[in-house]
N, C-alpha and C positions, 0 to 999 in steps of 0.2 A: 671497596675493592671487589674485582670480579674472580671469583671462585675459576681456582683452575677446574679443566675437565679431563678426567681418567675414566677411560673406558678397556676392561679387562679382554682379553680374549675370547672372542663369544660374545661381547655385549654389545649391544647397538641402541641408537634413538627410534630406528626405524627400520623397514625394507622395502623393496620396491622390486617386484618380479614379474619382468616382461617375456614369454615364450622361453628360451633358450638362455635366458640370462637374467642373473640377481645384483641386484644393488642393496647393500646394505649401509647406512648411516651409520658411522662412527662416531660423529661430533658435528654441531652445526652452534654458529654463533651467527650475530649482527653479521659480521666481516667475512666467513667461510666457513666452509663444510669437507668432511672429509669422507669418502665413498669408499668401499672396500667390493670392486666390482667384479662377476665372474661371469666369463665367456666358455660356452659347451665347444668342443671340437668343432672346426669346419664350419662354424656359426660369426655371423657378423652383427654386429650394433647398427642401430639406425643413425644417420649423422644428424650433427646437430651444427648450429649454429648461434649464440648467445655473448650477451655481455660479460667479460672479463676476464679474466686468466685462469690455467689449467695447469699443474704438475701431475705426474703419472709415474709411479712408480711399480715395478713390474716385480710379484713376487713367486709366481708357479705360471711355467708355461712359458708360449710365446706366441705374440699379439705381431700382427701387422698392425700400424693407427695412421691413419695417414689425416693429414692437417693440408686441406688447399690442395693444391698438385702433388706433395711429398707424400712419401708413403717413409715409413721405419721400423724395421724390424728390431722389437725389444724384446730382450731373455729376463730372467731375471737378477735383480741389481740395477737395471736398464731405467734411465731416467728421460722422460720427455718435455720439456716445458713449452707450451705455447698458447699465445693468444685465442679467445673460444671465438672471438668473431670471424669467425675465419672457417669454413664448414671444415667438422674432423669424427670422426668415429672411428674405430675397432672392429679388428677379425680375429680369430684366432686361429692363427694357421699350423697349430699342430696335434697333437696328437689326442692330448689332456685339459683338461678343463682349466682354462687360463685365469688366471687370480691377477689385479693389479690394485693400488690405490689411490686414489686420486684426492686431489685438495684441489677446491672450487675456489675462487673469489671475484665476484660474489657470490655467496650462495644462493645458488638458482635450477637445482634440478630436482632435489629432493627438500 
């Protein structure tokens, strides 16, 4: 049996801090990864393109993410789910340092 995975508040496998923005690793298995990612004010992500699917859940802030032509403004509660081959990155378009968290499958960024 495979051991479930609890990660406390504060804890992480990893980080990954690019300019204006952290990624930090919550949980990563065979199957997916969970990202707990944050965006500085008036700062955008680089887009990405890649194999498999994305959920995004928005918890401080608010992110434009646009996926393909669609752009969507999320608050938080705000859920996004979409395919990653598909070019999609983040902005933050307000005020505060925007917080969301993502589930990867497959795991492929961190």
């Amino acid at each position: 049996m495979v051991k479930p995975i609890l990660k406390r508040v504060g804890q992480y496998q990893a980080a990954r801090k690019m300019k204006d923005r952290l990624f930090r690793l919550k949980f990563k298995t065979q199957h997916m990864e969970g990202i707990v990612a944050t965006i500085e004010p008036n700062h955008t992500l680089e887009t990405y393109i890649h194999e498999g699917e994305e959920v995004h859940i928005v918890l401080e802030g608010r992110i434009e993410y646009t996926v393909g032509k669609e752009s969507f403004v999320l608050e938080p509660g705000d859920v996004l789910w979409h395919r990653s081959d598909v070019l999609h990155g983040a902005r933050n378009i307000g005020d505060v340092t925007a917080k969301y968290f993502t589930v990867g499958v497959p795991p492929t960024f961190i």
